[in-house]
C-alpha positions as CSV (number, residue, x, y, z in Angstrom):
1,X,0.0,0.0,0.0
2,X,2.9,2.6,0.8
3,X,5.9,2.6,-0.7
4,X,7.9,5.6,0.5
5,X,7.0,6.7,4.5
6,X,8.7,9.4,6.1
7,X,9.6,9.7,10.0
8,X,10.6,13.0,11.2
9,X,12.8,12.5,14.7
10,X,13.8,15.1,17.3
11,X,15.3,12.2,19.5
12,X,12.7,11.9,22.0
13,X,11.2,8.6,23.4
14,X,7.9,9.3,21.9
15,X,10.2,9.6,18.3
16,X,11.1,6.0,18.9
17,X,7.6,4.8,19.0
18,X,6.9,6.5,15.7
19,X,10.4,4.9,13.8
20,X,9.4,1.5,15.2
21,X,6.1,1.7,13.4
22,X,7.0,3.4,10.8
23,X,10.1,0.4,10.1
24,X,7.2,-2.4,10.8
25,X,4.9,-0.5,8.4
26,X,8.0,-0.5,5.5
27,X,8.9,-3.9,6.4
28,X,5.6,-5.2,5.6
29,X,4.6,-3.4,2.7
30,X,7.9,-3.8,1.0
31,X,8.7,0.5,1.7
32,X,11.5,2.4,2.1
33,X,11.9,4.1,4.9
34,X,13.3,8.2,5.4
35,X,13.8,9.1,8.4
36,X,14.2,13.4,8.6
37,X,15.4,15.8,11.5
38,X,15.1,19.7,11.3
39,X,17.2,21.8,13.0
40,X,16.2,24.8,14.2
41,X,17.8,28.6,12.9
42,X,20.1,29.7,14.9
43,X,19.4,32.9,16.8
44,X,21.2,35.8,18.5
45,X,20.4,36.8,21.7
46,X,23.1,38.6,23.2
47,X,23.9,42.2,24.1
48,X,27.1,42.4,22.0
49,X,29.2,40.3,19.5
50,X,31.9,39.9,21.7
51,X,29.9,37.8,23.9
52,X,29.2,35.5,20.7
53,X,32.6,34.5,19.8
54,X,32.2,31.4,17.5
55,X,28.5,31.0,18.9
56,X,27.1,30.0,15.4
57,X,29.8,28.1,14.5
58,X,29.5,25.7,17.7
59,X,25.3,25.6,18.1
60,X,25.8,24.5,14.3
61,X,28.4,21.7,15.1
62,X,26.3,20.8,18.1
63,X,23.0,20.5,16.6
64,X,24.6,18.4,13.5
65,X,25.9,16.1,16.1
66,X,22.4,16.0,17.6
67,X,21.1,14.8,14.1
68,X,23.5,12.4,13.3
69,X,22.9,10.5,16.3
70,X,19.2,10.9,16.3
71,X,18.9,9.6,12.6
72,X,21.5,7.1,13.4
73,X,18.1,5.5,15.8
74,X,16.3,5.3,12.4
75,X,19.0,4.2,10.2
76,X,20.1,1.2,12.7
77,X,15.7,0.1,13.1
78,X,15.7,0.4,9.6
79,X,18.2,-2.4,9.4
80,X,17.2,-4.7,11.8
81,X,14.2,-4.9,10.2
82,X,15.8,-5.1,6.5
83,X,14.4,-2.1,5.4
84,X,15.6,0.4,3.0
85,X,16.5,3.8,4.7
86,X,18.1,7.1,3.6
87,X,18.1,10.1,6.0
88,X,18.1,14.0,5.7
89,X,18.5,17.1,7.7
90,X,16.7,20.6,7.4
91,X,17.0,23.2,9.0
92,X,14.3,25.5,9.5
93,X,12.4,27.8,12.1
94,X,9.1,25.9,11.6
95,X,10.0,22.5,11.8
96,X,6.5,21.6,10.3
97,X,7.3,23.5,6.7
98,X,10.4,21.1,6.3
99,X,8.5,18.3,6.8
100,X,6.1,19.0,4.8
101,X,8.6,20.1,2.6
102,X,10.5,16.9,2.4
103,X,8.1,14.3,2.1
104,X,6.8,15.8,-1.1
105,X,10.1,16.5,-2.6
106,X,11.3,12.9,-1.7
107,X,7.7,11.7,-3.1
108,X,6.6,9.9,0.0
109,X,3.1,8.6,0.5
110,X,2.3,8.4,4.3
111,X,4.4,10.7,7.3
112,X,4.8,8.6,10.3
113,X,5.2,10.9,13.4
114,X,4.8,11.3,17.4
115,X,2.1,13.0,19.4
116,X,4.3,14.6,22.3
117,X,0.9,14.8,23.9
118,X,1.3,18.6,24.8
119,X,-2.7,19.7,25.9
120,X,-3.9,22.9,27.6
121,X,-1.9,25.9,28.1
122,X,1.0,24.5,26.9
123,X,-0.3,22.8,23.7
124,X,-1.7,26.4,22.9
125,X,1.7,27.9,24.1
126,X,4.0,26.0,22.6
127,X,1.8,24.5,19.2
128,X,2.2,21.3,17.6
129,X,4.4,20.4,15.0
130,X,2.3,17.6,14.5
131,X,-0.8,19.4,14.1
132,X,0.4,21.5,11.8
133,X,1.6,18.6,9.8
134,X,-1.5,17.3,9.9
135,X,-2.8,20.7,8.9
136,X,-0.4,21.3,6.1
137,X,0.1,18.0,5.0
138,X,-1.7,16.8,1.2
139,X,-0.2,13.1,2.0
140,X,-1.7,10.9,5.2
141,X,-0.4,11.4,8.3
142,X,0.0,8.4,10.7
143,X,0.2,9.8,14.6
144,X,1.6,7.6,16.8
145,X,0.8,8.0,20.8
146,X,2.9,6.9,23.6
147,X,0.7,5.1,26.1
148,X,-0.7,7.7,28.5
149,X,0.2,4.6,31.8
150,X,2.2,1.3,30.7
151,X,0.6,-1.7,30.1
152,X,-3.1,0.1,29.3
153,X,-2.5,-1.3,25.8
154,X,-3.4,1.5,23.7
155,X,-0.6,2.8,21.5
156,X,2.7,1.5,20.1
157,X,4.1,-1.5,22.0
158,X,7.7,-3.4,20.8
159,X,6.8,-1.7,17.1
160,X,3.1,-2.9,16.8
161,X,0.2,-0.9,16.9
162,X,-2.6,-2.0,19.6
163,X,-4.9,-4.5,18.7
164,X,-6.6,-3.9,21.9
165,X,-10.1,-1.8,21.3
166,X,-10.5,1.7,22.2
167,X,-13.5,2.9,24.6
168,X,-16.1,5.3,23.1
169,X,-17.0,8.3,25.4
170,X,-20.0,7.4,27.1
């Protein structure tokens, strides 16, 4: 059904639930796999240069390091599982737009992404990149939620999605 899924990362536990479905989904429907990270502009905020002295230069080498090891998660589930994989990094002040971005210039078919589960004050604080993927998106989006209290058995478990059945609201 898919042939080309794309799994953005920022290197956070609920990340690794989304490469783990994302490499089960490849693996069975023959896909590749590309797993993305975006990191974000750099920014001065400082009263003078001086106090910036080779400030870009080292957020930049940290950050890259950041992203190697982050899509080094995806690139090493990828082949466990024997699935193709390529990786990129973006860089961009609205994660969401390189995302976005990405997945159509690499012609992928389905985004495979984690809820960080952000509500309230700080959902409306903060936003969500992955509701503004889901927003911005013209391909399917697949969510993937931690569990909200382990072993419930809703969400992502060792790769799988939940076969158990989810309760309506009364």
């Amino acid at each position: 059904m898919f042939k080309h899924l794309l799994v953005p990362t920022d290197g956070t536990v609920h990340c690794e639930a989304a490469i783990q479905m994302a490499v089960t989904l490849a693996r069975e429907n023959g896909a590749t796999v590309t797993g993305l990270h975006v990191i974000p502009e750099f920014h001065v905020l400082a009263y003078g240069t001086e106090m910036l002295a080779d400030s870009e230069e080292r957020f930049t080498q940290i950050t890259r390091q950041h992203a190697d090891d982050y899509l080094a998660v995806v690139t090493s589930a990828a082949r466990q599982a024997g699935v193709e994989c390529d990786t990129v990094v973006g860089n961009s002040a609205h994660p969401y737009e390189a995302i976005v971005s990405v997945a159509a210039q690499r012609n992928c078919d389905l985004i495979v992404m984690a809820s960080h589960g952000r509500g309230g004050m700080r959902a409306l604080l903060l936003g969500s990149e992955t509701q503004k993927v889901l927003t911005h998106s013209d391909i399917p989006v697949l969510v993937v939620r931690q569990p909200k209290h382990a072993g419930v058995g809703r969400g992502v478990k060792s790769g799988r999605p939940s076969t158990a059945a989810k309760d309506s609201p009364p």
